[in-house]
N, C-alpha and C positions, 0 to 999 in steps of 0.2 A: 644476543637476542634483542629483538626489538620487539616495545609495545606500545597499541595504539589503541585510540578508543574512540570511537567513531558515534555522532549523531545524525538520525533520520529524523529530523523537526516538525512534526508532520502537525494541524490545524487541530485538529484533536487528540492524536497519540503521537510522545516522543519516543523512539525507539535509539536506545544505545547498543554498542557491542566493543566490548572487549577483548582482544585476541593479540596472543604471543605469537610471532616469529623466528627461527632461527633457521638461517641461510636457505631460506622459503620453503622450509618446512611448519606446519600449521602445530603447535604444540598445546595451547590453553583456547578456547573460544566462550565466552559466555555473552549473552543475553539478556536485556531486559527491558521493559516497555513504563510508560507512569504517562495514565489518561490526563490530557492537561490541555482543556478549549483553549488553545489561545486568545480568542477572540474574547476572552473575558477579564483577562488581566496577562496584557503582553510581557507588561515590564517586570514580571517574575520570570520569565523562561529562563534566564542566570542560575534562578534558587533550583529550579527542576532538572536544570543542566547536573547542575552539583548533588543534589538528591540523587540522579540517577550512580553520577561517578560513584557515591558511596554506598547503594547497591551493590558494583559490581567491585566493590571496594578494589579501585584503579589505583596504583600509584606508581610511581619510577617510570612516567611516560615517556616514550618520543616523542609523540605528536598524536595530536587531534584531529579526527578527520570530519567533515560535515558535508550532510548534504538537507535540501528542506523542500518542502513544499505550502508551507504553513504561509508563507507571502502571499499566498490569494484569500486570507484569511480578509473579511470586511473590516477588520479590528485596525487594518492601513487603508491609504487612501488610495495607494500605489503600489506597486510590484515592487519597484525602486525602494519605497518607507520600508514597507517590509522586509525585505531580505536585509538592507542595512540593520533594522532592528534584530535580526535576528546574527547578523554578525558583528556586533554590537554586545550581543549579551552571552556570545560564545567567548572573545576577547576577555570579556570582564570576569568569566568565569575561568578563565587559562589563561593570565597575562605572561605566563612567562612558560608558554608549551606552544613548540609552533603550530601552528593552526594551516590545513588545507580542505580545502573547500571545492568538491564538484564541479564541473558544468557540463554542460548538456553535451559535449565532441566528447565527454568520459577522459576528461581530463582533471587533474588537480593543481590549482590556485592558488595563489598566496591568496589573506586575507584584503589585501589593499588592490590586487586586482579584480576581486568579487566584489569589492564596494565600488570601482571603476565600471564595471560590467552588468548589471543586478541582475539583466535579464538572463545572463549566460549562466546562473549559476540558479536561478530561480526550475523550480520542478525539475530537478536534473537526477530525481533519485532512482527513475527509470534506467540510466544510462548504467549505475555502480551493477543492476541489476543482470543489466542486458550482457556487461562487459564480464559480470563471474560466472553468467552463464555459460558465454563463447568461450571460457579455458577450457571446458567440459565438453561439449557439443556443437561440430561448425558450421553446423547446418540445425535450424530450430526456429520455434516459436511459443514465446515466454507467455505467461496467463498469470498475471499474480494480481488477486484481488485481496486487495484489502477493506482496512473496516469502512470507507469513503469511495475508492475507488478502483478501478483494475487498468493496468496499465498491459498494454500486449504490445512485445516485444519482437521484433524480426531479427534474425541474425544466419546470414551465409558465410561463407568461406571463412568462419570466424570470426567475423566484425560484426558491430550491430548497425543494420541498416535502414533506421528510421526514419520515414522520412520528416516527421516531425519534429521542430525541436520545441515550440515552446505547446502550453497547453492547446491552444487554438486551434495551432496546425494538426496537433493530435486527435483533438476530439473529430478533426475536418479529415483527417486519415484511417479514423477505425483506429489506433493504435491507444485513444484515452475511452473509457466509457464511463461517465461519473456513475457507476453506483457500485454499493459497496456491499458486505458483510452484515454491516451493524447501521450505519447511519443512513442511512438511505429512503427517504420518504417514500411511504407504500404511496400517495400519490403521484409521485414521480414515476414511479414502476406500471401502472397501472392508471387506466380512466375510469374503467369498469370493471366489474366482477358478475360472473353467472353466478346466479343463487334462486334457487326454486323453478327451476327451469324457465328464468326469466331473466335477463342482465339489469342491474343494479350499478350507477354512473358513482363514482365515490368524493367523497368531499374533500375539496380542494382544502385540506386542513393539517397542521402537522398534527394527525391523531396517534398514527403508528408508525413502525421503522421495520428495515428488514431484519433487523435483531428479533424481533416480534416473532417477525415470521419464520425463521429460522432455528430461534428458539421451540415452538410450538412444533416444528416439524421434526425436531430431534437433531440438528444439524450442527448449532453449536449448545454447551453449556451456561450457566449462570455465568460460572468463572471467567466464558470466554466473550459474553456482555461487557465489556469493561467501559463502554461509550454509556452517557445518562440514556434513560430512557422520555419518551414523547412527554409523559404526563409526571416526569419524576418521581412517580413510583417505581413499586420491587421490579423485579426482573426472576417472578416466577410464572410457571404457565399459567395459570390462572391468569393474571392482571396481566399477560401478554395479550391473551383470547379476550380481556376488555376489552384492553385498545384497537383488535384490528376488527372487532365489532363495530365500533366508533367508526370506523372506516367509511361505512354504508348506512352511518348515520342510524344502527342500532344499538344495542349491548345484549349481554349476556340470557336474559331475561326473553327476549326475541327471537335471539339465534342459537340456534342447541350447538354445542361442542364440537359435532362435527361438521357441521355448516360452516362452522370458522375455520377447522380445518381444512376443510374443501378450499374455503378461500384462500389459506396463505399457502396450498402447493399450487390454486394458479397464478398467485402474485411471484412465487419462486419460479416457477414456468417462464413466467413474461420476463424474470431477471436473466434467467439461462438465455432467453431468447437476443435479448439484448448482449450483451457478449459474444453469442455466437455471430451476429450482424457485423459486428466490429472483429472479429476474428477474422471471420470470412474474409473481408480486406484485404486485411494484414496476410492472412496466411498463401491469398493468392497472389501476393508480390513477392514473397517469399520465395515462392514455389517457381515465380520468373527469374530467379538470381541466380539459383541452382540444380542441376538435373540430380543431388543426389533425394536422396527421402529426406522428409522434412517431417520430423517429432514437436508435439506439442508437450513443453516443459509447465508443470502448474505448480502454483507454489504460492505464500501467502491465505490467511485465516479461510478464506473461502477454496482454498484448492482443488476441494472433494466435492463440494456440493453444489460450486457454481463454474469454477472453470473447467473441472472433469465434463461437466454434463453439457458444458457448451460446446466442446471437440469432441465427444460424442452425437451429440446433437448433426455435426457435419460431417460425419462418420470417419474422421480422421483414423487412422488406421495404431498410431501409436504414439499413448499419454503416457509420460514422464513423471512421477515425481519426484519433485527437486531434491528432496529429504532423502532420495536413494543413490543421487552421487556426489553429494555436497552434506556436511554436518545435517543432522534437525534442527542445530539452533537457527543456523543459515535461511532456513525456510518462516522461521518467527519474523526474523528480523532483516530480511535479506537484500534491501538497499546501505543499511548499517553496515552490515556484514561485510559485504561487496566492496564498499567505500572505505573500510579499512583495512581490508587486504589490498587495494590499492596502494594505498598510504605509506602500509607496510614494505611492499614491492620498492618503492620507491626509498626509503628511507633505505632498507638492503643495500639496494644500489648506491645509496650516495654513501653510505659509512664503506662501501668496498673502492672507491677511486683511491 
């Protein structure tokens, strides 16, 4: 039996996963997530690394698997600082558990090649994703948004076909969209908002987040806020309907409850909308690679209320989700996941020579 335990380092959520092997059969999987800005205090990611191990209370490991995206955090000055720092404090928390590390061709690393390489291993969490898709489905196109962002994944005859590999080229390919679940400025989303049958331009401020919005629409729960909120208060509807008042430069007292409501299903509109643009893309290159049907697979915290409704939106004919032919934990965590059943795959193979 092999076990590994794999991290998704992500700028605001670190997502772990734990999972047994034997002779590539899947026998144990857990899960777990612990909100941690990086960008506020880097040089603990070590303690949160090891926090999470004793959640998933890990031990008698093979190997450690990583993948991150947290390197675009402004907390470096560099992609380079970054990802060293972050292999850096995976090291220090496993010195003595081999350590493999992503990169964007969905391959795994030693850690002295990742520190050689920074860019190849920097945002490469899409690939773990892309790669446990393609065991399942040869032909598809992945929608996994998370609390920051959604990454949409191509993959034909099995392989994932990206043409992107670092973020840049992504966002320049439809394959990156920054926004997200939870963190997401309603300004970013949106300029304006119709209200009294008149459009209202909204302030360039961080007042509110799509957690807000999302919240108030019934989409996600408290539990599932796990990102702070704009004004670090609660995270119930009430003080959500503050903040995305604030938006247009009123509050509560101005705007009745359903006027806010109004507004944050067309701020959630303009998100679908946004996704669906970037989909569009992706999903017609896809469709150039291969004559067979092409499924869009969703997965990650927004699966249902933002990627469902953007391949809807283009009438795609058949949504996937991921949580129906892969674990549910898979879908929480599913660059984690992915990255160490690679791991594992690999370890198999080397303890069989």
């Amino acid at each position: 039996m092999v076990n590994v335990l794999s991290y998704d380092v992500g700028g605001a959520n670190t997502k772990a996963a734990l999972i047994s092997v034997k002779k590539g059969k899947l026998l144990n999987a857990q899960v777990a997530v612990e909100y941690f800005p990086i960008w506020k205090e880097p040089e603990k990611l070590a303690k949160v690394l090891l926090k999470l191990n004793q959640k998933l209370s890990a031990s008698n490991l093979d190997g450690v698997a990583l993948t991150m995206t947290a390197e675009l955090s402004d907390a470096y000055q560099t992609k380079r600082e970054g990802v060293n720092n972050i292999l850096t404090c995976v090291s220090k928390a496993f010195p003595d558990v081999p350590v493999f590390v992503l990169n964007t061709h969905a391959e795994l690393v030693t850690l002295d090649v990742a520190k050689q390489e920074p860019l190849e291993v920097a945002a490469a969490n899409w690939a773990a994703t892309g790669w446990l898709v393609a065991k399942k489905l040869k032909n598809c196109v992945v929608i996994d948004v998370g609390s920051t962002s959604t990454s949409i994944i191509p993959i034909a005859q099995g392989m994932v076909m990206a043409r992107g590999k670092t973020d840049l080229d992504k966002l320049m390919f439809g394959e990156l969209v920054y926004t997200g679940s939870l963190r997401t400025n309603v300004a970013a989303i949106v300029h304006s908002i119709p209200i009294r049958n008149s459009v209202a331009g909204v302030a360039s401020e961080l007042f509110a987040l799509s957690g807000d919005v999302h919240l108030v629409l019934g989409n996600i729960t408290r539990q599932d806020y796990s990102s702070e909120t704009a004004d670090g208060r609660g995270k119930t509807i009430p003080e959500a309907l503050k903040r995305l008042a604030r938006v247009v430069c009123a509050d509560t007292e101005m705007l009745t409850r359903q006027e806010i409501i109004k507004m944050a299903e067309y701020v959630s509109n303009e998100q679908i909308q946004q996704v669906a643009e970037g989909l569009s893309k992706v999903y017609s290159h896809t469709k150039s690679l291969t004559l067979c049907k092409v499924p869009v697979v969703v997965t990650g915290l927004g699966k249902n209320f933002i990627a469902r409704k953007a391949a809807e939106k283009l009438s795609i004919d058949e949504i996937v989700d991921l949580g129906t032919i892969l674990p549910e934990k898979a879908v929480l965590a599913t660059p984690a996941f992915g990255v160490a059943l690679m791991a594992t795959n690999r370890l198999e193979g080397e303890n069989a020579k």
